[in-house]
C-alpha positions as CSV (number, residue, x, y, z in Angstrom):
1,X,-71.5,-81.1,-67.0
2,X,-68.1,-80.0,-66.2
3,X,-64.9,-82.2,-64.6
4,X,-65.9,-84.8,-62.5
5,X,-64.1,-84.5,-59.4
6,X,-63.2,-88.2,-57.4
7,X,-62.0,-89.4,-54.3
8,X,-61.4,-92.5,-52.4
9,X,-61.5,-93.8,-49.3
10,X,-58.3,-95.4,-47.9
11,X,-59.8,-98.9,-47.5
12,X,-61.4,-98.4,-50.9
13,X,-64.7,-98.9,-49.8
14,X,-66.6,-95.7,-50.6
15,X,-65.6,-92.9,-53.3
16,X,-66.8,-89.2,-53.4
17,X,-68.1,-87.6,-57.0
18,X,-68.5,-84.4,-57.4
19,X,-69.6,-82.6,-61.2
20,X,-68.1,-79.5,-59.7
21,X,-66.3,-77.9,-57.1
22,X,-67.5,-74.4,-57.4
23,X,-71.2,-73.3,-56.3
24,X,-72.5,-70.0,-56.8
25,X,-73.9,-67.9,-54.5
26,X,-77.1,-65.7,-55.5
27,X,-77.5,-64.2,-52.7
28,X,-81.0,-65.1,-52.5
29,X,-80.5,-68.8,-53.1
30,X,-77.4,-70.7,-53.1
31,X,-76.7,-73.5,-55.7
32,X,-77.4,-77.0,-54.6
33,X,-74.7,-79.2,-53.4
34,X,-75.1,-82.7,-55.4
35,X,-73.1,-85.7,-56.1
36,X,-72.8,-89.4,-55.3
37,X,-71.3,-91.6,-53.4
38,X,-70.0,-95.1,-54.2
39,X,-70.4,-97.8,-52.3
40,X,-68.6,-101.4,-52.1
41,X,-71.0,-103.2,-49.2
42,X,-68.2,-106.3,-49.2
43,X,-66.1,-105.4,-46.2
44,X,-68.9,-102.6,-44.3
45,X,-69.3,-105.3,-41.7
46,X,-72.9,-104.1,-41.1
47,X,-71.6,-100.3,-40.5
48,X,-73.4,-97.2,-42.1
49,X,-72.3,-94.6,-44.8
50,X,-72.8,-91.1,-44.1
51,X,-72.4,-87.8,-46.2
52,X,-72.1,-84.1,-44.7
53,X,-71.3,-81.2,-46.0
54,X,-69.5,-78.1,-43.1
55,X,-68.8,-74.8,-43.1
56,X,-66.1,-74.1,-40.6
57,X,-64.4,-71.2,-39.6
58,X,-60.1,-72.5,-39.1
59,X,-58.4,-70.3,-37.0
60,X,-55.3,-71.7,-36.3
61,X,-52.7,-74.4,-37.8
62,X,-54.3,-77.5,-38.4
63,X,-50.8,-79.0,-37.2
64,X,-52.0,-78.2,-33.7
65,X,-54.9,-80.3,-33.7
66,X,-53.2,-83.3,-33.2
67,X,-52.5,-82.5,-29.8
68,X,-56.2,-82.3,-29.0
69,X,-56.9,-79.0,-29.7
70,X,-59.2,-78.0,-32.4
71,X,-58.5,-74.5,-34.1
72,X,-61.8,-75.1,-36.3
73,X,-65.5,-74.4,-35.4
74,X,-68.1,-75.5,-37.4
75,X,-70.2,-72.7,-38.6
76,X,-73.1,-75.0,-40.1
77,X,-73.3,-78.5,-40.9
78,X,-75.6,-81.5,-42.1
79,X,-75.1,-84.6,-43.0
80,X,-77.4,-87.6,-44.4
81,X,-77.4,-91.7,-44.2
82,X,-76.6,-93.0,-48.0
83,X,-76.3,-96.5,-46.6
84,X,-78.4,-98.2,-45.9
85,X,-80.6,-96.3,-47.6
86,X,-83.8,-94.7,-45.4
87,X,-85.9,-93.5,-47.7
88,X,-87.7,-93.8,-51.4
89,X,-85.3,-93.1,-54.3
90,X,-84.8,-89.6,-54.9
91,X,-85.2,-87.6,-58.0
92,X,-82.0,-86.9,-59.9
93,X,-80.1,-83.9,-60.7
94,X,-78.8,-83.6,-64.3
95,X,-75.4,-83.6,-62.9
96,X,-76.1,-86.8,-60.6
97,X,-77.9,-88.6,-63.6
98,X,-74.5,-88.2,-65.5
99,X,-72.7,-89.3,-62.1
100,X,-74.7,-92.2,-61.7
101,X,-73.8,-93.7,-65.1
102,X,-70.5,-93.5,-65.0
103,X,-71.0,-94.7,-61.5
104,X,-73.1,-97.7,-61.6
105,X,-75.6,-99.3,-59.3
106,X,-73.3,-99.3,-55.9
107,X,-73.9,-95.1,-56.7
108,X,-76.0,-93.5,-53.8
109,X,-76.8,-89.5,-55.0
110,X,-77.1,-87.0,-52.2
111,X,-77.9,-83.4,-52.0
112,X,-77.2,-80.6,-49.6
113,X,-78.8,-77.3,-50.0
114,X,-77.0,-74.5,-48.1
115,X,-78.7,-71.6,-46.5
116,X,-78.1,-68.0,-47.9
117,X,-76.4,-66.6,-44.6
118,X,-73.4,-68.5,-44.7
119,X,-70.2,-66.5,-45.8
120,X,-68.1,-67.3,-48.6
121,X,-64.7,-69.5,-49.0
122,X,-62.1,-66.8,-47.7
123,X,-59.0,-67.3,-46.7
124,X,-56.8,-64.5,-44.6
125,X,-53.4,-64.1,-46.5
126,X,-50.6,-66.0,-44.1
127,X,-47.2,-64.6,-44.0
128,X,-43.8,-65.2,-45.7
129,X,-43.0,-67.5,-43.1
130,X,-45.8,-68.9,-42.0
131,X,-46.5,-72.5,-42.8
132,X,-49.6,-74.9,-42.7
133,X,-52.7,-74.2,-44.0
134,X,-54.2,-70.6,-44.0
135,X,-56.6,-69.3,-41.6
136,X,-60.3,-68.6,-42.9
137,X,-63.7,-69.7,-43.5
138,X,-63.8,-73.1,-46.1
139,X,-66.5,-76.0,-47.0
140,X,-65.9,-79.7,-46.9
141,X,-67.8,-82.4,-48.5
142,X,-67.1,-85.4,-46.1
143,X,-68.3,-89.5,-46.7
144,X,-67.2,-91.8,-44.3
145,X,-68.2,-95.1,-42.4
146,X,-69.5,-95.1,-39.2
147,X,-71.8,-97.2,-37.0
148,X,-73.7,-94.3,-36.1
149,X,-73.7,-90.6,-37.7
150,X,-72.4,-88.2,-35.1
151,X,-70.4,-91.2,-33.2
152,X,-68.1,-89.4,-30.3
153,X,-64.7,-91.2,-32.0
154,X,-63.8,-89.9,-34.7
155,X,-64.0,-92.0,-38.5
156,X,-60.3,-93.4,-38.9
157,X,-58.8,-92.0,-42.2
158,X,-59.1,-94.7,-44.0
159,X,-62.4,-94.8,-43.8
160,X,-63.0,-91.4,-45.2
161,X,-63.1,-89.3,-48.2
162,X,-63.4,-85.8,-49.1
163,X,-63.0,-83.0,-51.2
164,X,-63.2,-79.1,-50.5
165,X,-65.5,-77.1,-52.4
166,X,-65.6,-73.5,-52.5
167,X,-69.0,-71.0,-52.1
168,X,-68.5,-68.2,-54.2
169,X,-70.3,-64.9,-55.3
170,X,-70.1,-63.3,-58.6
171,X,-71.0,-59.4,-59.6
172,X,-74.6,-58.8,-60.4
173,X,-75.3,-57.1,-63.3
174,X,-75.5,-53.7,-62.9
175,X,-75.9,-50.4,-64.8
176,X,-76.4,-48.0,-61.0
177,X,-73.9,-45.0,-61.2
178,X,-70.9,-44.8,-59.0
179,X,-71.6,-43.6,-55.3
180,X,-70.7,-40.1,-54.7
181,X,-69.8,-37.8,-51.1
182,X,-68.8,-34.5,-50.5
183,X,-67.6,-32.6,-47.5
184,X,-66.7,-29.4,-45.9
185,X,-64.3,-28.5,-43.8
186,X,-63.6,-25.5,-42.0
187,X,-60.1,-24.0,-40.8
188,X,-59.3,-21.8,-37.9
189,X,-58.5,-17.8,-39.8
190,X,-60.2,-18.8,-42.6
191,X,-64.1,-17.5,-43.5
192,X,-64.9,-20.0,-45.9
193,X,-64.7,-24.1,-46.3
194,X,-62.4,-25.8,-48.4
195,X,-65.2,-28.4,-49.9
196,X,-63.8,-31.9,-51.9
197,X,-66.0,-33.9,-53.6
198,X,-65.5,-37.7,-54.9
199,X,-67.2,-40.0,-56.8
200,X,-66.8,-43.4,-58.8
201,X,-67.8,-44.1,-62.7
202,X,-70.0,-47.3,-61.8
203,X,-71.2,-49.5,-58.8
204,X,-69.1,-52.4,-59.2
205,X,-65.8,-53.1,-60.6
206,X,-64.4,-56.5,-60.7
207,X,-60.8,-57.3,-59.4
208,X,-57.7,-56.2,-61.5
209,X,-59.7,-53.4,-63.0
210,X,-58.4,-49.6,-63.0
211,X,-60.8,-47.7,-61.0
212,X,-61.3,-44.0,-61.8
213,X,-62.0,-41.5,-59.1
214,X,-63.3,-38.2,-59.8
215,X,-62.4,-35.2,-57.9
216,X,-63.9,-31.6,-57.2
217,X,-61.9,-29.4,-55.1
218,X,-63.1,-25.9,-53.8
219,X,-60.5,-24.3,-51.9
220,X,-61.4,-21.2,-49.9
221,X,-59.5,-21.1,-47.5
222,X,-56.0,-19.6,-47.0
223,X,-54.9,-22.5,-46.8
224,X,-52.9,-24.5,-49.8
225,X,-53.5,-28.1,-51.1
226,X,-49.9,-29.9,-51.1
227,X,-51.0,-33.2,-52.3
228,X,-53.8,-35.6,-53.0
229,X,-53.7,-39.2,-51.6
230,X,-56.3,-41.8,-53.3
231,X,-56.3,-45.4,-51.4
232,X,-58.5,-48.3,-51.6
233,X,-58.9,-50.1,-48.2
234,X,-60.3,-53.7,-47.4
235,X,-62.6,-54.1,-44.2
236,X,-62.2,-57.6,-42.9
237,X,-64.9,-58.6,-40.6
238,X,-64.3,-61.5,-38.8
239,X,-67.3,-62.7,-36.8
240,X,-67.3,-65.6,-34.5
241,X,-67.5,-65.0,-31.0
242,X,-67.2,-61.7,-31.4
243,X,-67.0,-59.2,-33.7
244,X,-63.8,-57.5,-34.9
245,X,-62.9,-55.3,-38.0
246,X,-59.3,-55.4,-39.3
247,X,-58.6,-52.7,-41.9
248,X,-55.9,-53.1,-44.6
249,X,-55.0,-50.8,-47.5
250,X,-54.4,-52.4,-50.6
251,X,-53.8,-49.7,-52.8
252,X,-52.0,-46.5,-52.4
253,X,-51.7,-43.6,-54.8
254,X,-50.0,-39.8,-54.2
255,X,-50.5,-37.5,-56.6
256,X,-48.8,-33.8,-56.6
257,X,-51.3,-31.7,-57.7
258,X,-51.7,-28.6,-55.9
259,X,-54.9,-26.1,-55.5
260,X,-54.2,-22.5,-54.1
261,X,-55.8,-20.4,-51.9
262,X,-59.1,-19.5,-53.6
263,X,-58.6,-22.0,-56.4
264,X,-60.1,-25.2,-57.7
265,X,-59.5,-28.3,-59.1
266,X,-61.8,-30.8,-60.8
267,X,-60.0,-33.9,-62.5
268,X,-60.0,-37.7,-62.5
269,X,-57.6,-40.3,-60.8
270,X,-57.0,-44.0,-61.8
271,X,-56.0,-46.7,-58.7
272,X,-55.8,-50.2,-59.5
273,X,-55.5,-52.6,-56.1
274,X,-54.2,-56.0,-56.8
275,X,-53.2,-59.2,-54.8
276,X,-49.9,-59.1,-56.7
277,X,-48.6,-55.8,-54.9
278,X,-49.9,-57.0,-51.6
279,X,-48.7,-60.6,-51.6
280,X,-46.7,-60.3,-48.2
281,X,-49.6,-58.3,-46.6
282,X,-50.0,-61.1,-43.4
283,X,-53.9,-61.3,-42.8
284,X,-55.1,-59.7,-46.1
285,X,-58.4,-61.1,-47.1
286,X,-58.6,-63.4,-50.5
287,X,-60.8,-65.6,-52.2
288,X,-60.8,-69.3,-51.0
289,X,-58.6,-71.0,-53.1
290,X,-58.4,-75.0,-54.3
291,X,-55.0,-76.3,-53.6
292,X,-52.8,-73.8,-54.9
293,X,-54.3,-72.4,-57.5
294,X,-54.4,-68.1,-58.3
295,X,-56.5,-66.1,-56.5
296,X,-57.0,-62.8,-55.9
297,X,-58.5,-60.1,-53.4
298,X,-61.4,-61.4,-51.5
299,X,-64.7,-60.2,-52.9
300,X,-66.8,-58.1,-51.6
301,X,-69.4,-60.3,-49.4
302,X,-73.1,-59.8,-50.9
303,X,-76.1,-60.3,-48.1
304,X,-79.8,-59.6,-48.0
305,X,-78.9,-58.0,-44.7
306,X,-82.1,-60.3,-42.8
307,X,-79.4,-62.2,-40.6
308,X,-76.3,-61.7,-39.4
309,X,-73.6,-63.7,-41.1
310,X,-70.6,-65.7,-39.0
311,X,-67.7,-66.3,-40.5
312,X,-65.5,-63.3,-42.6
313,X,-67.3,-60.5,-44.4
314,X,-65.4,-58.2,-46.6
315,X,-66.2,-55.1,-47.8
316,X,-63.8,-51.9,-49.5
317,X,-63.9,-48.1,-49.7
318,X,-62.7,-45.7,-52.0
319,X,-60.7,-42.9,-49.5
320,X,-59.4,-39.4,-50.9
321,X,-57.4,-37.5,-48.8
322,X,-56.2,-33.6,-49.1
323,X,-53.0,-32.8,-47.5
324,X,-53.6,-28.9,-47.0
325,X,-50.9,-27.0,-45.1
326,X,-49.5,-23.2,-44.9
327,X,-51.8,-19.7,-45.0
328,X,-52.7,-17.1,-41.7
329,X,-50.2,-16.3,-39.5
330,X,-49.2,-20.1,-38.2
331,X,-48.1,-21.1,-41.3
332,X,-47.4,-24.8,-41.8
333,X,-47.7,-25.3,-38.1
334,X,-51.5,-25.5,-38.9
335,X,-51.4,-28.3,-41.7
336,X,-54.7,-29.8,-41.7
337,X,-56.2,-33.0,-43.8
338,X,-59.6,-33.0,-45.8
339,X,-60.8,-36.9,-46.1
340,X,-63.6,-38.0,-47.7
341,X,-64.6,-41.6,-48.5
342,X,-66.4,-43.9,-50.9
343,X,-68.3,-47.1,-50.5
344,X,-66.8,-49.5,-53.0
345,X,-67.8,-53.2,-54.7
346,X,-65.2,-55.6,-55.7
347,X,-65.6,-59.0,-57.6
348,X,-65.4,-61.0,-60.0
349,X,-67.7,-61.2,-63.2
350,X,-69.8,-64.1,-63.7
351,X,-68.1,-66.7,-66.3
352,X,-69.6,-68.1,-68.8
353,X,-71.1,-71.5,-68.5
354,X,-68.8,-74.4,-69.8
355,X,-70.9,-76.6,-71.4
356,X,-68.6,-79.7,-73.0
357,X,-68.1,-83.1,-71.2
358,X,-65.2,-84.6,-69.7
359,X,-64.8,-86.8,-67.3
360,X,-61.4,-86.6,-65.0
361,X,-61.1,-87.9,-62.2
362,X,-59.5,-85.4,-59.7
363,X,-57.5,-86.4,-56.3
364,X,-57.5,-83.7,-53.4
């Protein structure tokens, strides 16, 4: 077991635990949600303690709400009765048998286990001046005291506690060769094609890594090849109640290489797109955070493809672009792009497990 991760209700009544903060997502089967809940019956008054876990989608400041209008769907949710308890005692997770001795016998463990079509924590990248907390899809572990479990007023503060945990996906192993695409295009007074080819060294490359691009150029045509542009672009989908698909470039390269009429070319270029150049990029797609700690480009979103997903997906490409211009008797006045693209993984590698104990207790 990791951290233990605490917090408190106002009144001091209940407490949240939490062994971790992080759960993986397998893509076939998502880590279960476990922890435990402490309870002080002395001052319940005969009211009940409840537990639920939410995926919501916040899309706008949460400043707003307090004026009665909600900026946050829920995108799943359940919850479960701790106390009184309703049912026979359940069988103990390692993590909630360590819980539940540093705990005690007021501990109640609970468990949540989320479905595999829920998106990951992502939050959209706010602007310089924008204030409050960022847009994007996040997961709350909730306790709080209640007569009754979905009761129409909401739970006063202080008799509430949470923390926000984050569902995250890490790069399968792979050893699958790079995708590769080719193209041809044809110009007006020219016989033949001028025919680009692309490709990447591997399948997936995880975030801050140089990625190499290989490039075959056949040129032809009449026509000359001024420059070579290689960018890396993030696809945000958002989908709620619709579906919309914001594209941002998050890495831009230019390279001056040149390929006559009749020539070729066949070399490699490196691109490297991190959050660190795109930090003022309003609505850029990055990986849920905890408070305010680093980050960095959103991952691409795994699925098994069975069910369409709510929430953001992200996904990247790999686009190569030949500025051709001049030849025949238009000259320049005929300048003409050759584009081809490339499907592209980004993430993070899977850490190793952390296997010493500590226990901290962790508020927020």
């Amino acid at each position: 077991m990791t951290k233990v991760y605490k917090k408190t209700s106002g009144n001091g009544d209940i407490a949240l635990y939490l062994g971790k903060r992080d759960f993986t997502d397998h893509v076939c089967s998502v880590d279960i949600v476990d922890g435990v809940i402490k309870v002080d019956p002395a001052n319940l008054n005969g009211k009940k303690v409840f537990v639920y876990l939410a995926c919501a989608f916040r899309y706008g400041s949460e400043d707003l709400d307090v004026i009665g209008l909600s900026f946050r769907r829920d995108i799943w949710i359940q919850r479960v009765q701790l106390y009184p308890a309703t049912g026979g005692s359940p069988t103990l997770t390692p993590m909630q048998e360590c819980l539940m001795k540093k705990v005690g016998e007021q501990g109640y463990p609970f468990s949540f286990q989320m479905p595999t079509d829920l998106p990951c924590s992502v939050s959209l990248q706010p602007g310089p001046n924008d204030t409050g907390k960022a847009c994007g899809v996040d997961f709350e572990v909730k306790a709080y005291i209640a007569d009754k479990a979905d009761s129409a007023d909401e739970p006063a503060k202080k008799d509430t506690c949470r923390l926000m945990i984050r569902k995250i996906q890490f790069a399968p192993i792979s050893n699958k060769p790079g995708p590769k695409a080719d193209v041809s295009k044809q110009f007006m007074m020219s016989d033949k094609p001028m025919n680009l080819e692309a490709s990447l060294e591997k399948e997936i490359y995880y975030h801050g890594e140089t990625i190499t691009v290989s490039v075959k150029i056949n040129n032809q045509t009449n026509k000359v090849v001024k420059k070579i542009q290689i960018s890396v672009e993030q696809l945000t989908n958002v989908v709620l109640y619709s579906s919309d698909t914001y594209t941002k470039a998050v890495s831009t390269e230019e390279f001056g290489e040149t390929v006559e009429s009749n020539g070729t070319l066949e070399k490699s270029f490196q691109i490297t797109p991190l959050l660190a150049n795109n930090v003022e990029k309003r609505g850029l797609s990055v990986d849920g955070r905890l408070k305010d700690g680093d980050t960095n480009l959103a991952s691409t979103t795994l699925s098994q493809g069975e069910k369409e997903m709510q929430g953001i997906l992200v996904s990247y490409k790999v686009k190569v672009n030949l500025m051709a211009a001049g030849g025949g008797l238009l000259g320049g006045l005929t300048g003409s792009d050759v584009t081809v693209e490339l499907p592209l993984t980004l993430m993070s590698p899977k850490p190793a497990e952390v296997a010493d104990i500590s226990i901290e207790a962790m508020e927020g």
